[in-house]
Residue, then its C-alpha position, 0 to 999 in steps of 0.5 A: x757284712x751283706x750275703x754274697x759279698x762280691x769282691x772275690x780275689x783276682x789272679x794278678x800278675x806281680x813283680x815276683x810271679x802271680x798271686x792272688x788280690x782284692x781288687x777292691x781293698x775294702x774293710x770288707x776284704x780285710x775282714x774276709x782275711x782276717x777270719x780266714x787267719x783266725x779260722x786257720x789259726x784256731x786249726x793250728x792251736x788244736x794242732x799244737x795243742x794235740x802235741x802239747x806244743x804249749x809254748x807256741x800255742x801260747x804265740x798263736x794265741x797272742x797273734x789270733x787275740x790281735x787278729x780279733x782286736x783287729x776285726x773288732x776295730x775293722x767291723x764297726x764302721x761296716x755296722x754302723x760306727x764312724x769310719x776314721x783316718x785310722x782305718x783308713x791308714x790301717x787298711x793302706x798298710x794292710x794292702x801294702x805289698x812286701x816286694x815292689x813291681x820290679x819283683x826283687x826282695x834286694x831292691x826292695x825299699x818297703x818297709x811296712x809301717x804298722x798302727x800300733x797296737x795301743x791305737x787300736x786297743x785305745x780305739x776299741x776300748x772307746x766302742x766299749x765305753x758304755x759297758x766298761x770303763x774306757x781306761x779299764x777296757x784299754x789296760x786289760x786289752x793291754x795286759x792280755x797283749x803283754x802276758x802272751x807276748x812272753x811267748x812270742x819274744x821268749x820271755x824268760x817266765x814263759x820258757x821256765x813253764x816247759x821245765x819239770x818232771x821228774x827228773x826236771x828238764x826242759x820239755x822241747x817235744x811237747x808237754x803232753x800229760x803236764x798241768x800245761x795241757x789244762x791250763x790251754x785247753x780253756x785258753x783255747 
């Protein structure tokens, strides 16, 4: 991205009160956003990490591990790859507003389509073909996806990782002085 980018967010008036907008809703902008949810997101995760909130460092990871395929895949036609129908359609849903005009979440019809993941890790995966293997390069962005989203949707093998001590028992206040604390440090 060029130095001085010019698209700021403007202040516009919306159904449900003001709030701020790209004027222009460019990849460029999409990617401005996107950092500033990994940079927020690594604050969290140290956050979380500081209290030995594991389990949810773990959901964090899962969505900052999306945020970034998503920037991989967003940053390449601004860098000199082909822009396709795929970004275009994922910048379209990106931008779309969650409560119409008329500013009434009841009234509300939007139901935001999203590109699944697999698109884009499939997408990603073909930029990498000349390093890695586009089908290995695809299943591990699959994998990776897969194993942290057992703390996002509560899997049963990931809940089991806040239970031990002596006596055992579940850890809902943290995990402070635990194996767990090592284990996410260097995820972090």
């Amino acid at each position: 991205m060029r130095r001085g980018y010019h698209n700021s967010p403007e202040l516009r008036h919306l159904g449900f009160g003001a709030a701020y907008r790209y004027s222009t809703q460019s990849i460029e902008a999409a990617v401005i956003q996107k950092f500033a949810r990994v940079i927020s997101g690594l604050n969290a995760c140290i956050a979380l990490l500081d209290r030995g909130l594991v389990q949810e460092l773990g959901a964090l990871e899962r969505m900052l591990d999306e945020f970034c395929e998503d920037l991989f895949f967003l940053c390449r036609p601004p860098i000199g790859g082909e822009r396709t129908a795929l970004h275009d359609q994922y910048l379209q849903y990106f931008y779309q507003e969650e409560i119409e005009s008329h500013g009434n979440p009841f009234l509300s019809e939007q139901k935001r389509p999203q590109i699944p993941r697999s698109k884009i890790q499939a997408a990603n995966a073909r930029t990498l073909e000349e390093h890695l293997n586009q089908s290995d390069a695809h299943e591990l962005m699959r994998t990776l996806s897969k194993a942290y989203g057992g703390y996002v949707h509560g899997a049963s093998p990931h809940i089991m990782e806040m239970y031990g001590g002596r006596p055992p028992r579940f850890h809902v206040s943290g995990m402070l002085n635990t194996p767990r604390i090592e284990v996410f440090t260097k995820d972090l």
